[in-house]
N, CA, C and O of each residue as an XYZ file, in Angstrom:
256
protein
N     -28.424     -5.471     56.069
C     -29.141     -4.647     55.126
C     -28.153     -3.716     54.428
O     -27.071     -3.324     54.866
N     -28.621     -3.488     53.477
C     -27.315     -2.494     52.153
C     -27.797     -1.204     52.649
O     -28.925     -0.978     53.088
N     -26.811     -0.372     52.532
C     -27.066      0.620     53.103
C     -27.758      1.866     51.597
O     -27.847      1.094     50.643
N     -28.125      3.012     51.199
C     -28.688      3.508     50.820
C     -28.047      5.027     50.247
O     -27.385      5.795     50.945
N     -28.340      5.199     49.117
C     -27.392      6.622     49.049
C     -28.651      7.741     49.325
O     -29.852      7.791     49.061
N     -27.534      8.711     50.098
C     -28.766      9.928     50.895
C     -28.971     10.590     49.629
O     -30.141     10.783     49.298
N     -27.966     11.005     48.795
C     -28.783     12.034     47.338
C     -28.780     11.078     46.265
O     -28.403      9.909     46.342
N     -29.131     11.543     45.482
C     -29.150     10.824     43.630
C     -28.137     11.514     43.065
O     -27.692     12.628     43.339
N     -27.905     10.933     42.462
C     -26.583     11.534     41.715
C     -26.860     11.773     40.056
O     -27.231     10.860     39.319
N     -26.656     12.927     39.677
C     -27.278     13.597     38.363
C     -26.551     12.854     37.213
O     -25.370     12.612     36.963
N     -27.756     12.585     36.609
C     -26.991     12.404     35.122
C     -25.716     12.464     34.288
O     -25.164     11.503     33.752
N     -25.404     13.501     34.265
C     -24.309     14.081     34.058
C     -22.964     13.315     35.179
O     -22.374     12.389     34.622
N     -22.649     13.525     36.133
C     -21.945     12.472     36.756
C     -21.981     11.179     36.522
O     -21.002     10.472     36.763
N     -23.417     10.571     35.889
C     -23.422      8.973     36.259
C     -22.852      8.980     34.622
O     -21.751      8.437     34.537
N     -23.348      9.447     33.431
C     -22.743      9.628     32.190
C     -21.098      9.885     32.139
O     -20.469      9.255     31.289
N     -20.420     10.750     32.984
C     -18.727     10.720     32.718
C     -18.744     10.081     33.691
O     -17.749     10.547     34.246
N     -19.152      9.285     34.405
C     -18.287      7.717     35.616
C     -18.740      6.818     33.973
O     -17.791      6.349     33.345
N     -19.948      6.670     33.482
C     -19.688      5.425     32.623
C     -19.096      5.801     31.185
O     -19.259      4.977     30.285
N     -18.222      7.340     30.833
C     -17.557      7.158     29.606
C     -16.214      6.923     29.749
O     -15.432      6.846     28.801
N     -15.923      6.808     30.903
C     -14.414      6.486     31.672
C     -14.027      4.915     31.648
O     -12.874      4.567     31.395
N     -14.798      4.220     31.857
C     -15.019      3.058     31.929
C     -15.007      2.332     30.728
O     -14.297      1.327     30.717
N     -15.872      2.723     29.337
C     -15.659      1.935     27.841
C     -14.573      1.582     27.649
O     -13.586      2.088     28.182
N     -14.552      0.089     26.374
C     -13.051      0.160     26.470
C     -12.564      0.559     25.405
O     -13.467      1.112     24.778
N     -11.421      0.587     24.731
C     -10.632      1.069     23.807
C     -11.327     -0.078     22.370
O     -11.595     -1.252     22.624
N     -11.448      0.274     21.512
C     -11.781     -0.826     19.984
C     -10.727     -1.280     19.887
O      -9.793     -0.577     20.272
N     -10.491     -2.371     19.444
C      -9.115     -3.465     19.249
C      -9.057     -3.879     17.969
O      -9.673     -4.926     17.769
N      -8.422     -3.318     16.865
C      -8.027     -3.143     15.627
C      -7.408     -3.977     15.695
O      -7.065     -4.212     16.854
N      -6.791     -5.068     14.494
C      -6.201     -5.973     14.092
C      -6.057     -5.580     12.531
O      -6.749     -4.654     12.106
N      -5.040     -6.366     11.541
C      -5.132     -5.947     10.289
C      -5.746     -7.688      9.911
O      -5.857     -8.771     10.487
N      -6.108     -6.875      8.146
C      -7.444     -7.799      7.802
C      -5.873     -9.315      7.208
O      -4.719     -8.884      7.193
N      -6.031    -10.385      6.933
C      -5.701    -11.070      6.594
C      -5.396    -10.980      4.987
O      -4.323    -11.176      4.416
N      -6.688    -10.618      4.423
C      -6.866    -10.210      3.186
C      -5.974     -9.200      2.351
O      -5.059     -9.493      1.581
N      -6.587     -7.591      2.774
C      -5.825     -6.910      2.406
C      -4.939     -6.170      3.308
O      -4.592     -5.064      2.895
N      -4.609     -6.449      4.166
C      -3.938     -5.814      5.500
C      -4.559     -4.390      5.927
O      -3.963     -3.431      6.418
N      -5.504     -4.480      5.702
C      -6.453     -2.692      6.282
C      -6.452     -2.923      7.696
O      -6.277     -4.112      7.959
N      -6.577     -2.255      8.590
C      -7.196     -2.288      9.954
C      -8.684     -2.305     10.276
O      -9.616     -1.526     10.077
N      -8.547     -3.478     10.843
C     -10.242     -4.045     10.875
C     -10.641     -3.985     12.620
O      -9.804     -3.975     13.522
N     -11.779     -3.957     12.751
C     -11.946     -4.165     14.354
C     -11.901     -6.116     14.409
O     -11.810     -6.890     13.456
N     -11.997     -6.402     15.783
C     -11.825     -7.665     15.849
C     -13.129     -8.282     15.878
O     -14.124     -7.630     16.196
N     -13.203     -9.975     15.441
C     -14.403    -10.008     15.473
C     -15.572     -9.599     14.552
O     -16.785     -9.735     14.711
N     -14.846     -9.049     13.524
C     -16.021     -8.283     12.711
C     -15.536     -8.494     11.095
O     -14.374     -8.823     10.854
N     -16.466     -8.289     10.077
C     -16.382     -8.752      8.586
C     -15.191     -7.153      8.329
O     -15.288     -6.003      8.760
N     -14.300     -7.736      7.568
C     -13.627     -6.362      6.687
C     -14.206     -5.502      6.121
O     -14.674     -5.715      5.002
N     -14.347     -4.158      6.811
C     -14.981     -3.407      5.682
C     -14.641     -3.296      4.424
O     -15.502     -3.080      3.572
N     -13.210     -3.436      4.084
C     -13.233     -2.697      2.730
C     -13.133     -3.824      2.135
O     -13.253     -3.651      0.922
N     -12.911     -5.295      2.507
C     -13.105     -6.363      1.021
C     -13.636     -7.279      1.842
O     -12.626     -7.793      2.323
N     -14.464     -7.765      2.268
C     -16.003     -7.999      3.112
C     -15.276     -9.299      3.468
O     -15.903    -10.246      2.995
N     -14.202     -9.679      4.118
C     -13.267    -11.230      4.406
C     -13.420    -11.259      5.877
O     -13.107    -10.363      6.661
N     -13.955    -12.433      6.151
C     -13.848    -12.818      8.006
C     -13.292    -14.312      7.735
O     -13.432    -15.006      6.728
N     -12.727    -14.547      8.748
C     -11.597    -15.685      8.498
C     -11.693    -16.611      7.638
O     -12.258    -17.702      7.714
N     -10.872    -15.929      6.455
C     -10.489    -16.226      4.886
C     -11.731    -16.940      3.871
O     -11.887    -17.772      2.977
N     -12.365    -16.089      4.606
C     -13.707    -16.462      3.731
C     -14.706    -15.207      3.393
O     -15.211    -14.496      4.262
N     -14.902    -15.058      2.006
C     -15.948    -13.577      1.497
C     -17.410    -13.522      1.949
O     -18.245    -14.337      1.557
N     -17.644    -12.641      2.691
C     -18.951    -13.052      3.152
C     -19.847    -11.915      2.253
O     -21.045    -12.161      2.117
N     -19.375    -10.852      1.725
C     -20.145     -9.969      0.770
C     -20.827    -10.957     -0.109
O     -20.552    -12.124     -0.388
N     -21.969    -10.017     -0.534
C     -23.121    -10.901     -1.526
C     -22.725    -10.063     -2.373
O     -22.392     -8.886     -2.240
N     -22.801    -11.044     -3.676
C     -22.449    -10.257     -5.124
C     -24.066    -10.079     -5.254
O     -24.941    -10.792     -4.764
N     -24.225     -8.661     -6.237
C     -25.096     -8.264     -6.661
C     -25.156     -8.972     -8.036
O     -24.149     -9.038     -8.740
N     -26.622     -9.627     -8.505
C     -26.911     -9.999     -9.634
C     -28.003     -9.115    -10.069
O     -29.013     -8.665     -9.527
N     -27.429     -9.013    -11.303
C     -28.753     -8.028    -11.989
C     -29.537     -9.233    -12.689
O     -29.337    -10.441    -12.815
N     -30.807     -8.068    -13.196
C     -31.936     -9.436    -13.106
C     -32.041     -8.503    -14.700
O     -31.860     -7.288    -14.775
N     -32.307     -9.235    -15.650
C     -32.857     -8.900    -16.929
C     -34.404     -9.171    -17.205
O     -34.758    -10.340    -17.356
N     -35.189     -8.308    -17.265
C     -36.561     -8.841    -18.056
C     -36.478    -10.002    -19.401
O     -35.778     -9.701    -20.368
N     -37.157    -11.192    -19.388
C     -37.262    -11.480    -20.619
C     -38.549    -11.277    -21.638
O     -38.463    -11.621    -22.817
């Protein structure tokens, strides 16, 4: 049988044991424009994930 903890342990303790633990973000530069991008993720500043634009161009719409 597992044994049992005699108190609870407050919030505050269980919150800084799990901000110790996150890990660091892992920046890479973009292919595109060489910005620092996180990994895994679309370029923010010129919307490129492996060498391909994934931003949607905006079309304006005219009444006729």
């Amino acid at each position: 049988m597992a044994g049992e903890p005699k108190r609870r342990h407050s919030s505050g303790r269980k919150n800084t044991r799990r901000a110790s633990i996150n890990l660091a973000v892992n920046l890479t530069e973009c292919k595109n424009c060489n910005k620092p991008t996180r990994s895994h993720m679309v370029c923010a500043n010129c919307g490129f994930y492996g060498g391909k634009s994934l931003k949607k161009e905006k079309v304006q719409v005219t009444k006729a």
